[in-house]
N, C-alpha and C positions, 0 to 999 in steps of 0.2 A: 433351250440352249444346248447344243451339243458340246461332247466331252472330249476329251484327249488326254494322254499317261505323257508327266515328266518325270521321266526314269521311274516309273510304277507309282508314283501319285495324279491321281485321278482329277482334273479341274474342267471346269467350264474352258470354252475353245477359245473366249474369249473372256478376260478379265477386268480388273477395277483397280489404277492405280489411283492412291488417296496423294499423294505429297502434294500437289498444287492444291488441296483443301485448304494446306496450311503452311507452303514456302511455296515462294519463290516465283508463284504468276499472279498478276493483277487478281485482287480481290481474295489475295490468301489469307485467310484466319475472320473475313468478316462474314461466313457464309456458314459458320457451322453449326446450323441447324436446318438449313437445307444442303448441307455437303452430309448428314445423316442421315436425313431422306432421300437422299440419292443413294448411300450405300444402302440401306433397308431396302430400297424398290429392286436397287442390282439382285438383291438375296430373290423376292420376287419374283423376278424373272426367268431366275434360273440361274444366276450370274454366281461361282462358287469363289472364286478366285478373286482374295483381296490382298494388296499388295502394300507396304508402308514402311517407314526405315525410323530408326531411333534419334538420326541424325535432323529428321523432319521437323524441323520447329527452332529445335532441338525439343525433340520429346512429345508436344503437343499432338502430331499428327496420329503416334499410337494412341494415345487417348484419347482422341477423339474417332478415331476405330474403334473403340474397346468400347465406348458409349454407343456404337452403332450397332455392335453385335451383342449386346447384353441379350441375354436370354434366348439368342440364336445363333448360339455355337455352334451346334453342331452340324448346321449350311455350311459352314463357312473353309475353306482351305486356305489358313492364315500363312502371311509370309511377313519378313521382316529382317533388318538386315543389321548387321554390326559392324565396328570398327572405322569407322571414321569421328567418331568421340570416342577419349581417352581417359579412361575410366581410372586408371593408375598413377595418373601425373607426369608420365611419359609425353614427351612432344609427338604432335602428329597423328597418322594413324593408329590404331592399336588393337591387334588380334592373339594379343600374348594369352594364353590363359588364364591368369588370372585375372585379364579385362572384359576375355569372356564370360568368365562365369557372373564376373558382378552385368556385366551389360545382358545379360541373359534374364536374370533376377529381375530386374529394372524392368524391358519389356513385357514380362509375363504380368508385374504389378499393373502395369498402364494399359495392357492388351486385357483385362480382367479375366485372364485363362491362364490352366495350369500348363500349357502344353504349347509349343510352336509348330504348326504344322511343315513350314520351309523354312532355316532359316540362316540366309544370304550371310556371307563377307563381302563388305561392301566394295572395299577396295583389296586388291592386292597390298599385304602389309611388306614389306622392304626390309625390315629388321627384326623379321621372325619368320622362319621357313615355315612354308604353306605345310608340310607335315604335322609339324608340332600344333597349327591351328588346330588340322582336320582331326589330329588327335584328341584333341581337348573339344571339338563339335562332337566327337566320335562315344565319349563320354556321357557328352548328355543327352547323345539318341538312346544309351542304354539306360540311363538313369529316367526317360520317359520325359525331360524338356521340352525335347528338340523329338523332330520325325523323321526329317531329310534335311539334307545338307544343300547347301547352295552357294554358287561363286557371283559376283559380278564382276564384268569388266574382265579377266582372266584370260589369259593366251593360250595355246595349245598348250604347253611343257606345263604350266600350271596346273593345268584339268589334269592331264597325264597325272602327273605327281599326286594331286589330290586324291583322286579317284582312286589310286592302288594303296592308299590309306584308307578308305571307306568313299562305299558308293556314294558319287555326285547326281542327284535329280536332276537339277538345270542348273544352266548360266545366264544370268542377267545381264545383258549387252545391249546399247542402243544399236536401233535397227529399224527401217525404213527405208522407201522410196527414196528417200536423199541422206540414207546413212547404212552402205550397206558393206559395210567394213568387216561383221561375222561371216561373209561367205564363202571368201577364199582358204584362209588355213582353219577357222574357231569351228566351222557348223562340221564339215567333213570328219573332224575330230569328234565331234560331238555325238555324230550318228555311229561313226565306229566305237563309241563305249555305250552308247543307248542312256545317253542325257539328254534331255530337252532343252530348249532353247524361250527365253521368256524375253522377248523385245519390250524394253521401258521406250518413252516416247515416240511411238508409231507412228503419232503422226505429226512428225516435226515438231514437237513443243507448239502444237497448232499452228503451225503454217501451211501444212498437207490439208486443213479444213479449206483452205481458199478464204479464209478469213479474217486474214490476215495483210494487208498490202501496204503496209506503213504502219509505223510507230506509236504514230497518232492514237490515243486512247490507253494506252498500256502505262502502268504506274510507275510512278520514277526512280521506282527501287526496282520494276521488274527486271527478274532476271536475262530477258531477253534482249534486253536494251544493251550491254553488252558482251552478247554472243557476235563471234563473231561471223556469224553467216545472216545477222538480223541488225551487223554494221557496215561501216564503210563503203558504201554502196553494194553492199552485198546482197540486201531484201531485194535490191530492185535486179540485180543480177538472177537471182532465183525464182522471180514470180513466173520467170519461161516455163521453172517448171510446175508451178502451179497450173497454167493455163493448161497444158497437155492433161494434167490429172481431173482440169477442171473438165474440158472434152471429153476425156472417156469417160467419165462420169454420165454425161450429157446421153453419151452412148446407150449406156449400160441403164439408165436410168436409174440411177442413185446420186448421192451425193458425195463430194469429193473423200469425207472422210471415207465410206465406207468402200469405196474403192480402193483407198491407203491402205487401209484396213484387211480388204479380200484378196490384195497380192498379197502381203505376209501369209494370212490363209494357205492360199495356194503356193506358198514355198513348201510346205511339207506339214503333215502331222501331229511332228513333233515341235510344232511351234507355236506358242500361246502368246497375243499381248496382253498389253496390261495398259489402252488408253486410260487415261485420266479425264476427268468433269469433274463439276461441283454440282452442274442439271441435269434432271432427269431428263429433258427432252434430247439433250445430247447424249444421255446417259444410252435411252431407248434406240438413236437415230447408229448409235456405235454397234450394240448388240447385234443391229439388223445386216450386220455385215455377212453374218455367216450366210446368210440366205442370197446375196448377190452373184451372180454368176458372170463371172469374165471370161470369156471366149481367150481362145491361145492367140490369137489378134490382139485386144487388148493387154494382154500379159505380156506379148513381144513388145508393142508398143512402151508401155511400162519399162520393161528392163531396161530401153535406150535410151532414158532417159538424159537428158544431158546434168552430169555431176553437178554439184552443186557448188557454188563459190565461199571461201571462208572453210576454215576448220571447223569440224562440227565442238571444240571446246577451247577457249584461250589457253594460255603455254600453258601454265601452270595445274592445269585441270588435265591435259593432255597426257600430262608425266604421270600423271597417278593410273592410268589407263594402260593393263599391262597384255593389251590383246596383240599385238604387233611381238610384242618380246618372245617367238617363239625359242629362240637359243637360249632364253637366260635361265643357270640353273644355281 
């Protein structure tokens, strides 16, 4: 597996995101004991970068990371994310410091390590200046917690502001073939301070697998059942663009994922996903991405893809989503 630096920490090129082990996609939470053997083969393989949030379950998804990595710490480049549970009794979000510190404690008990290699604000907090966060993150990189700091979801003037409080590694943004929202104002920002860029669902919440073509099959809680670019006749508006990815694929002789997969690749260096699986066959068939080569033909082809229909989040998800906000200070 080849490597690559977000913001001077060192990860596999491609990563291991855990949350669908245990929210939010058909067959989450009944699989973990082959969603651990998937994370131990990632280790395996080469795969250094593993990805999980505290919000996940609530709670369960680190521990069952932390039972995957026993006794294999030190493979592992752990990240993890806070502030969407409120540790304080505050509504809402919560990145105040004193929710970080207990949300820090917590992680480290369930992640079974003394240390967080990356570790994420999940959302932009609204009622606590991004300073005062990175202050209190800034804290426990010295106290030996925490290693690197990390945003998701964040807009330009965020990163700015962050960053001139203590170095930002990366920014956790969704990003994909049909969600390519970090490349106008967030990535350009991003190379101009030397952060890296960690794309969560790369490949559509598996819709970019081609495996996707209706609803049919997916559990009645899944979360995708009301996304709404997987409603109101939206799948069926989007499977156009499945089929062009299904083609180049055909091309290139791979399969759909890892063609999703080797255009992010080929945006730049400084860019890591983090797909998700529960199997290893898809675990193995994801990794092989690095190794696909797409001609600047299929790359053109790719870029033109035609946009996708539906927001990639309902309102209310949207607003929490502070990549657009580059004026707001």
């Amino acid at each position: 597996m080849k490597t690559t630096s977000l913001g001077g920490l060192a990860v596999s090129r491609i990563g291991l995101g855990a949350m669908g082990m245990s929210a939010f996609y058909t067959g989450a939470g009944r699989r973990n004991d082959q969603s651990i053997r998937t994370i131990q083969h990632a280790l395996d393989l080469g795969v250094t970068h593993i990805d999980t949030a505290e919000v996940y379950g609530p709670f369960v998804n680190e521990e069952l990371v932390g039972r995957a990595i026993t006794g294999r710490r030190d493979e592992v480049v752990l990240a993890t994310k806070f502030g969407l549970v409120s540790h304080t009794g505050r509504p809402g979000p919560d990145s105040s410091p004193a929710g970080i510190r207990i949300a820090v404690e917590g992680s480290l008990r369930r992640l079974g390590t003394d240390y967080i290699d990356l570790y994420y604000q999940h959302r932009v907090d609204q009622d606590t200046p991004i300073e005062e966060t990175i202050g209190a993150l800034a804290d426990l990189v010295a106290e030996g917690k925490i290693r690197h700091i990390g945003l998701s979801e964040a807009g330009p003037a965020t990163i700015r502001r962050a960053h001139a409080v203590h170095p930002i590694a990366a920014v956790q943004s969704e990003y994909s073939l049909w969600t390519r929202d970090p490349e106008a104002e967030v990535l350009p920002v991003l190379r101009e301070l030397g952060v890296g860029l960690v794309p969560y669902s790369p490949l559509g919440h598996g819709f970019l697998t081609g495996g996707i073509r209706s609803l049919d099959g997916l559990d009645a809680d899944d979360w995708r059942r009301t996304n709404p670019r997987f409603t109101g006749g939206n799948l069926e508006r989007n499977l156009r663009i499945v089929d062009e990815v299904v083609a180049a694929a055909a091309e290139a002789e791979a399969t759909p994922a890892q063609v999703a997969l080797a255009w992010l690749l080929a945006q730049g260096h400084d860019i890591a996903p983090i797909p998700g699986t529960t199997r290893i066959d898809r675990l193995e068939e994801n990794i092989a991405a690095d190794r696909v080569g797409l001609t600047d033909g299929h790359i053109a082809r790719l870029n033109n893809l035609t946009p996708p229909a539906g927001d990639r989040y309902d309102e209310a998800n949207m607003a929490a989503i502070d990549t657009h906000q580059a004026d707001r200070v």
